[in-house]
C-alpha positions as CSV (number, residue, x, y, z in Angstrom):
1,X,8.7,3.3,-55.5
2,X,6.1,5.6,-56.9
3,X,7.8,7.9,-59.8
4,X,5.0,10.2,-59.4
5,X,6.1,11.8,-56.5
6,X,9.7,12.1,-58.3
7,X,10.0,15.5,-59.7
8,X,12.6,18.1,-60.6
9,X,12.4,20.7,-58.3
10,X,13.8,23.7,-59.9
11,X,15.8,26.9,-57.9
12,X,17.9,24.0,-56.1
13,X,21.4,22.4,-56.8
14,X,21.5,19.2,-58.9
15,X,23.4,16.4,-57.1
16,X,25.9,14.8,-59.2
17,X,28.0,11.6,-58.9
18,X,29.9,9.5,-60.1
19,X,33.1,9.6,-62.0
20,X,35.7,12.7,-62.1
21,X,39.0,11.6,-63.4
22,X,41.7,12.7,-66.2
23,X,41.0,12.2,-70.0
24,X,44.0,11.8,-72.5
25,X,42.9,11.8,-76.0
26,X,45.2,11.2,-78.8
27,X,43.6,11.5,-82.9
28,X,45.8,9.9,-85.3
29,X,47.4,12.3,-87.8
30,X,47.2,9.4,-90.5
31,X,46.8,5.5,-91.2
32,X,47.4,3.7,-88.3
33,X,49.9,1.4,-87.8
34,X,49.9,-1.4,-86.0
35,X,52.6,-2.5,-83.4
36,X,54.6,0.7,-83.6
37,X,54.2,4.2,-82.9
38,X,51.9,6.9,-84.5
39,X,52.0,10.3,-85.5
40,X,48.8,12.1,-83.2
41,X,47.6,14.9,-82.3
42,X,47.6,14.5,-78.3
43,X,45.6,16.6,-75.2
44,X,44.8,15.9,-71.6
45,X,42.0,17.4,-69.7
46,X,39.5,17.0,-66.9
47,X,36.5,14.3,-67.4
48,X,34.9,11.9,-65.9
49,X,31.0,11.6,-67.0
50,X,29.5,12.7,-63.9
51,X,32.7,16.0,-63.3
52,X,31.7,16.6,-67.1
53,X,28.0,16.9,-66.7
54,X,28.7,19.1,-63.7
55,X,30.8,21.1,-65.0
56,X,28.6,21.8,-68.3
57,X,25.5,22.4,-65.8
58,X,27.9,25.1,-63.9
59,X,29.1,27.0,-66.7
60,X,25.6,27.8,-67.5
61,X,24.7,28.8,-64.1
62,X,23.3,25.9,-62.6
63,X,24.1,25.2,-58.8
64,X,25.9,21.9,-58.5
65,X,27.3,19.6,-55.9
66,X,29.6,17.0,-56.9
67,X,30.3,13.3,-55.1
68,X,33.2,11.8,-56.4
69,X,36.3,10.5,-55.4
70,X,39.9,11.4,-56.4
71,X,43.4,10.3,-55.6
72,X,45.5,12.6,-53.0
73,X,47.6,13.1,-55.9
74,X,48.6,15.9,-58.1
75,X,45.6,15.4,-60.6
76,X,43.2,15.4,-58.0
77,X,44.5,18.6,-56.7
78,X,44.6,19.7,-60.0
79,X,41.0,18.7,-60.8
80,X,39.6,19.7,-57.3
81,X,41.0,23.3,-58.1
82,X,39.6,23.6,-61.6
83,X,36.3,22.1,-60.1
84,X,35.6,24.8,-57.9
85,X,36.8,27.8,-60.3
86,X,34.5,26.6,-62.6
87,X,31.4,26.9,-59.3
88,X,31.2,23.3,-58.7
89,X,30.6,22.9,-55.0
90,X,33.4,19.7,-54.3
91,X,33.9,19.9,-50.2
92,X,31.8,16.5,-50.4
93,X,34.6,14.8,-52.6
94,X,36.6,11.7,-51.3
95,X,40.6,13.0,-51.5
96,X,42.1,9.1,-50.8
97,X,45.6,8.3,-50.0
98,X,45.7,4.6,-51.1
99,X,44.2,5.6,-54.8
100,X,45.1,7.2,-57.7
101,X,42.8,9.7,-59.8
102,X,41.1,8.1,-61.9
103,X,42.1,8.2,-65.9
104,X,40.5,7.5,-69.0
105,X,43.0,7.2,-72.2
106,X,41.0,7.3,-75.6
107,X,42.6,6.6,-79.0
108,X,40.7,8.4,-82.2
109,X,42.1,7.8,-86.0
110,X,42.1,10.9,-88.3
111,X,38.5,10.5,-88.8
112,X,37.6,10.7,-85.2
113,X,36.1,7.8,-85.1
114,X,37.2,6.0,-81.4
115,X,39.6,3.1,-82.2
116,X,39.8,1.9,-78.3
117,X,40.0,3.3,-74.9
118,X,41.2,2.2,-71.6
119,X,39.9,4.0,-68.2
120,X,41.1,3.0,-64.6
121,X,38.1,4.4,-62.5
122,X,38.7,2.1,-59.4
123,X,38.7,5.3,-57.1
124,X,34.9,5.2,-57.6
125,X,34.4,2.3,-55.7
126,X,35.5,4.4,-52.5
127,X,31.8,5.9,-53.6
128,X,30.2,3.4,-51.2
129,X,26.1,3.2,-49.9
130,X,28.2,4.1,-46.8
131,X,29.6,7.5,-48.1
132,X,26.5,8.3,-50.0
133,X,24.1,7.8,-46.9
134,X,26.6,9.8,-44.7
135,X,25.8,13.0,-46.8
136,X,21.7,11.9,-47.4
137,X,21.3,15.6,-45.9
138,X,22.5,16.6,-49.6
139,X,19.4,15.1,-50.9
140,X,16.9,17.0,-49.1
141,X,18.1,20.4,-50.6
142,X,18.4,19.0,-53.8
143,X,16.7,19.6,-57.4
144,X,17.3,16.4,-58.7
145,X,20.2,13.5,-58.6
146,X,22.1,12.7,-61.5
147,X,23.9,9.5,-61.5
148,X,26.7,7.9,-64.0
149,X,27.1,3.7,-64.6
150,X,30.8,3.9,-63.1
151,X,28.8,3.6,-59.6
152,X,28.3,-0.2,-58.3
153,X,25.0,-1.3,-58.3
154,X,24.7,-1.3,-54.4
155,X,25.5,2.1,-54.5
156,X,23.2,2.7,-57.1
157,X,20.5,1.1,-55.0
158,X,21.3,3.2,-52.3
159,X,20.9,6.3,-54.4
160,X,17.3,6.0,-55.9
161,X,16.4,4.4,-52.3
162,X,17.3,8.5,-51.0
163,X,15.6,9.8,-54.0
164,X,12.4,7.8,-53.4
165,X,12.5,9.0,-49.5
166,X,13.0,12.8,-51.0
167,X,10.5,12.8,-53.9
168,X,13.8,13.7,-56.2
169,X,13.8,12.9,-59.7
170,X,16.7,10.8,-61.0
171,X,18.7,11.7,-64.0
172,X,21.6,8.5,-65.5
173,X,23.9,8.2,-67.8
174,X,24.4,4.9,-69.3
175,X,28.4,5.7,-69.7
176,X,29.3,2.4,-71.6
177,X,27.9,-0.5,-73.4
178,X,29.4,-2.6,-70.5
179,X,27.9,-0.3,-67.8
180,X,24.3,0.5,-69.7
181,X,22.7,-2.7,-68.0
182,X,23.0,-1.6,-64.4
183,X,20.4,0.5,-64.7
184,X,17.5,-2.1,-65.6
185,X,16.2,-2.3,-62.7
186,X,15.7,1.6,-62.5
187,X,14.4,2.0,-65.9
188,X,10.8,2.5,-64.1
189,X,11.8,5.3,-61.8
190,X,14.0,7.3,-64.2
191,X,13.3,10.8,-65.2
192,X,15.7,11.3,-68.2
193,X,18.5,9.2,-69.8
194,X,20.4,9.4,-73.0
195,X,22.1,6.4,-74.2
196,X,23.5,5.7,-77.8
197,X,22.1,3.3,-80.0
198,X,23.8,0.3,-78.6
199,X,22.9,1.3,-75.3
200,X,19.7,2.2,-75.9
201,X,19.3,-1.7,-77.5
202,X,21.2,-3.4,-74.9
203,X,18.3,-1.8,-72.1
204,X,15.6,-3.5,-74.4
205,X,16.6,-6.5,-76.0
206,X,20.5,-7.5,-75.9
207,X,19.7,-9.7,-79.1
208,X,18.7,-6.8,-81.3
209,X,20.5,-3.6,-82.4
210,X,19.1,-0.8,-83.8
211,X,20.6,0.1,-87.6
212,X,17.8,2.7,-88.8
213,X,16.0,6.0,-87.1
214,X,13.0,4.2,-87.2
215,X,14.1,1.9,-84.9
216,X,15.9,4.0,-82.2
217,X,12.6,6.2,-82.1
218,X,10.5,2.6,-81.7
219,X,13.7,1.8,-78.7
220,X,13.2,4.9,-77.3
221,X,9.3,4.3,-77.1
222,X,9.5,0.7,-75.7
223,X,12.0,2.6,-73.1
224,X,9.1,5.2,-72.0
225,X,6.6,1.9,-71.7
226,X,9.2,0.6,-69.3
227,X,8.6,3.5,-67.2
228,X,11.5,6.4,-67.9
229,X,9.6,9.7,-68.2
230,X,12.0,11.1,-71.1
231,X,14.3,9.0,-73.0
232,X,17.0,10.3,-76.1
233,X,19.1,8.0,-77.8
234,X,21.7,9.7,-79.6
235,X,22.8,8.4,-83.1
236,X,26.1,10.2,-83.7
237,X,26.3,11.9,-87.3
238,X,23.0,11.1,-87.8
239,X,21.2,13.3,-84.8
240,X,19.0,11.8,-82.4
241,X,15.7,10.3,-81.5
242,X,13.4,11.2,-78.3
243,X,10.4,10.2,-76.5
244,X,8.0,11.0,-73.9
245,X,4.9,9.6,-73.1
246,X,3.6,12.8,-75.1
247,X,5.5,13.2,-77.6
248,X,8.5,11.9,-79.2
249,X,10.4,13.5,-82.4
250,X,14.1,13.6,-84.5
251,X,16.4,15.9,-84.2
252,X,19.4,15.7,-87.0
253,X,22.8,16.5,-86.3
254,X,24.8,20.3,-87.0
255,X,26.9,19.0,-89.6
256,X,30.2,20.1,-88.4
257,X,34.4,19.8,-88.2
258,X,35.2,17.4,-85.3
259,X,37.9,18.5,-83.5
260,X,37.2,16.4,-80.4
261,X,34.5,13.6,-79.8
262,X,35.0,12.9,-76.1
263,X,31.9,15.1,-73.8
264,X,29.6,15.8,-76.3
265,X,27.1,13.3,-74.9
266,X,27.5,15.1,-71.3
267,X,27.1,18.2,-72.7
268,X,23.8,17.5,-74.5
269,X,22.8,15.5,-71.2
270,X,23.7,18.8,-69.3
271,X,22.0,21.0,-71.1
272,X,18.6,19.2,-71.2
273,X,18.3,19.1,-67.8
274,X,19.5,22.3,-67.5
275,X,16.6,23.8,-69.7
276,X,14.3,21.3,-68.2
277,X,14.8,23.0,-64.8
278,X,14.3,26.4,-66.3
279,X,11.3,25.2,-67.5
280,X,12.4,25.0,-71.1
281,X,10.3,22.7,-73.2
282,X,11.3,19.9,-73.8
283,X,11.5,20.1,-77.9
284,X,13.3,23.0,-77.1
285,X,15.4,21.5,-74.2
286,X,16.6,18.7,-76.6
287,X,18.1,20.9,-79.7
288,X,19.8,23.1,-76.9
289,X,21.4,19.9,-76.2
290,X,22.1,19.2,-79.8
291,X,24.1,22.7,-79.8
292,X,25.8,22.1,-76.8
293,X,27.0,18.8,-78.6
294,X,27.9,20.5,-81.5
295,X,29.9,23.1,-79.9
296,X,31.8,20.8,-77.5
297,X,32.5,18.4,-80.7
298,X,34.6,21.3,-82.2
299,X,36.6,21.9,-78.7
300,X,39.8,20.0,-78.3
301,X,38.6,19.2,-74.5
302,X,35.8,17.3,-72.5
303,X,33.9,20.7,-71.8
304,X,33.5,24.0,-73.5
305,X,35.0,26.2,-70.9
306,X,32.9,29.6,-72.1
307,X,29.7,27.6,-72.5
308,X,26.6,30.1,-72.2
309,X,22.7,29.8,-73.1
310,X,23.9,32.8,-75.4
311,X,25.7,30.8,-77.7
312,X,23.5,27.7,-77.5
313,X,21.4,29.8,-79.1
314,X,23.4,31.3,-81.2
315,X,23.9,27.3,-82.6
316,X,20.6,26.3,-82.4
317,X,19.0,23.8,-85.0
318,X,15.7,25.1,-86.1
């Protein structure tokens, strides 16, 4: 595969897939307590990493076509319906009988820091090299593919195959330490990803993890030398680090009141590509992300549901 001839083509629709699903999110109100039941402040919403980056790249006007696959159920009715209000194309979705929507249940204390999560996304292995080469046509109209870890790795192989045969740059998300390593193998022909520090490590050296800025921008160096056109490794509080084979630079984080932790990633992820595809540069690209972070940190949901370029903006980090 020669990632030269892998390019964003921009004034198409991005191709997502991978994961849509329900989140539950409960932040606990005080000190937790073990073995019996907490006082919490509790939502449910729409997520999925893959339904959240579409969704972000369709509020601010991007055409998007979603592969996914949901239960025949009352969630996946629900989350087909919201889908397509908010102009995500979704008539290429799997609707299954046998499976249930998938769910993701994560458990913050009062300082909204993640105490443990539990996700059932088994749906997505009904997102087969089977379903994915039935709709290849998809590829040939599109701007670029964007791809989530919750995909099996034949599947995956069956995606950057179609990419390769359609010059289409590939965009991941590395979704989970426990997911982050499927994508190895791609690192060469990948145009953008945006792990977090652990992540970021475990695509290097497992053996190592990176405690200081210094070393997430050297990670996210080594991670260009590998081959990935742009990488950014996010670092929580503390902003993040990216690279190119250009440039690289540090971007620190809008101090601000966390109201919700979960899609702040996918909206930064969203946004860069977004601006990259208006040809937005990509200094520029990367603290538009930073303000899409921001403002989806202080939104009790997955996604900002009146997110605009206006108010990125409006947020921006100088």
């Amino acid at each position: 595969m020669n990632k030269d001839t892998l390019v964003l083509k921009p004034g198409k629709p991005v191709l997502v897939i991978g994961a849509a699903g329900v989140d539950i999110v409960g932040r606990m109100s005080g000190k937790t307590l073990e073995r019996s039941s907490n006082p919490a402040q509790i939502r449910t919403s729409f997520g999925g990493v893959a339904r959240n980056v579409a969704e972000n790249l369709a509020r601010l006007g991007q055409e998007v076509i979603l592969l996914s696959a949901v239960g025949n159920d009352i969630y996946g009715e629900q989350l087909l319906k919201a889908a397509c209000s908010a102009n995500i194309q979704t008539e290429y979705v799997l609707k299954l009988d046998q499976q249930l929507t998938g769910m993701y249940i994560g458990i913050y204390n009062s300082s909204t820091e993640l105490l443990f999560a539990l996700d059932n996304m088994q749906i997505i292995s009904a997102i087969t090299p089977n379903y994915i080469r039935k709709n290849d046509r998809l590829f040939k109209t599109a701007s670029c593919v964007f791809v989530d870890m919750n995909l099996s790795a034949e599947t995956l192989r069956a995606i950057f195959s179609l990419a390769k045969r359609n010059h289409l740059a590939v965009c991941a998300d590395t979704t989970s330490s426990h997911l982050a390593n499927k994508l190895t193998p791609y690192l060469p022909y990948l145009y953008l990803i945006t792990p977090n520090a652990k992540e970021a490590a475990l695509l290097v050296d497992p053996t190592k993890k990176i405690m200081s800025r210094k070393q997430a921008l050297l990670t996210a160096k080594t991670l260009v030398s590998k081959g990935v056109e742009i990488v950014i490794i996010t670092l929580g509080e503390y902003g993040l680090c990216y690279a190119t084979s250009e440039t690289s630079g540090y971007i620190p984080a809008i101090q601000t009141n966390v109201s919700d932790p979960t899609g702040a990633g996918d909206a930064l992820t969203a946004t860069v590509l977004f601006a990259l595809l208006n040809d937005i540069p990509l200094d520029d690209a990367v603290r538009l992300g930073v303000s899409a972070a921001t403002l989806t940190l202080q939104y009790p949901g997955s996604v900002l549901p009146d997110l605009t370029l206006e108010k990125l903006y409006d947020q921006l980090v100088i």
